[in-house]
N, C-alpha and C positions, 0 to 999 in steps of 0.2 A: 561439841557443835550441835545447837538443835536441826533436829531433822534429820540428823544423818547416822549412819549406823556402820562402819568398816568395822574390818575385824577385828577381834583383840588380839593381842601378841599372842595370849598361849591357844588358842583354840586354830588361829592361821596366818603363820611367822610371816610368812610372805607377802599373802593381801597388807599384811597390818604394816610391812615395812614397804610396800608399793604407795598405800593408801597414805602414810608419814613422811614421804619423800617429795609425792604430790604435793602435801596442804603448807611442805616446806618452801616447794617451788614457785606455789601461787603466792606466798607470802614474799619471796623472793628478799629486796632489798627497800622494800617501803618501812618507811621512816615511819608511819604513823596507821596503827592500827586501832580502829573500832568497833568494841564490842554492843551487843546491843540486845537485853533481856526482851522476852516475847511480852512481857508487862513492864513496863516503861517503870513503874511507880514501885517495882517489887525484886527484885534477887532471887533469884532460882538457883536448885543447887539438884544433884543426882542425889535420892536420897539413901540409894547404897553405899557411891565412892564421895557423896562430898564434893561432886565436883560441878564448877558454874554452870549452867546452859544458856549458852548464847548464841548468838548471829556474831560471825567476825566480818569486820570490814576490812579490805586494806585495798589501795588503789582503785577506790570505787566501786571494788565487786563485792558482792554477798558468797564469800569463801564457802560456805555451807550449801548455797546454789553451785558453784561450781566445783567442788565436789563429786555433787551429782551428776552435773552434767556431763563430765568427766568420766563417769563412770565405775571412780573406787565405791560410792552408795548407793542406796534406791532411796527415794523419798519416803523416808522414815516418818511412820505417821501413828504410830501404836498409841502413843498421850493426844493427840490431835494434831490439826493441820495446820495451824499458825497462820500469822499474818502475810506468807509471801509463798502459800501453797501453790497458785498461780505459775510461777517464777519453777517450782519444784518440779512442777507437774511440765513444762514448758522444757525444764532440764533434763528429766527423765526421758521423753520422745527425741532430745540431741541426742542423748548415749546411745537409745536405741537404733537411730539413724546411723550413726560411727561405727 
């Protein structure tokens, strides 16, 4: 998920199974999810593990936004702030509010 940063299994078993139970629930039982590269025209990938980076869609939300809002992230910004930093920065002041 661009932007966002939970923890990894071995560094903190709990956040990381708090934070995968979340992004399970928000995904819940939508039928149709959307993914969406921060460059429209190009594929990105983590270039340690290999792995996509994307924005997920599913029922309308930006799962990567609420995440955060949510509170398993912070608006992960270390490569840049992308196209819906707005949206992050917006999410970040709900958590802190919660």
């Amino acid at each position: 998920l661009l932007r966002v940063d939970t923890p990894d299994y071995k560094a903190d078993k709990d956040g990381y199974l708090r934070a995968r139970k979340a992004l399970i629930d928000l995904i819940g039982d939508k039928k149709e999810i959307f993914i969406e590269f921060e460059n429209p025209r190009r594929e990105a990938r983590d270039p340690a593990l290999k792995r996509l980076l994307t924005y997920v869609w599913a029922g309308g939300k930006n799962l990567n936004v609420e995440m955060v809002r949510r509170g398993h992230s912070r608006f992960w910004q270390r490569y840049g702030k992308g196209r819906y930093a707005r949206w992050f920065r917006w999410a970040e002041s709900q958590a802190r509010r919660q």
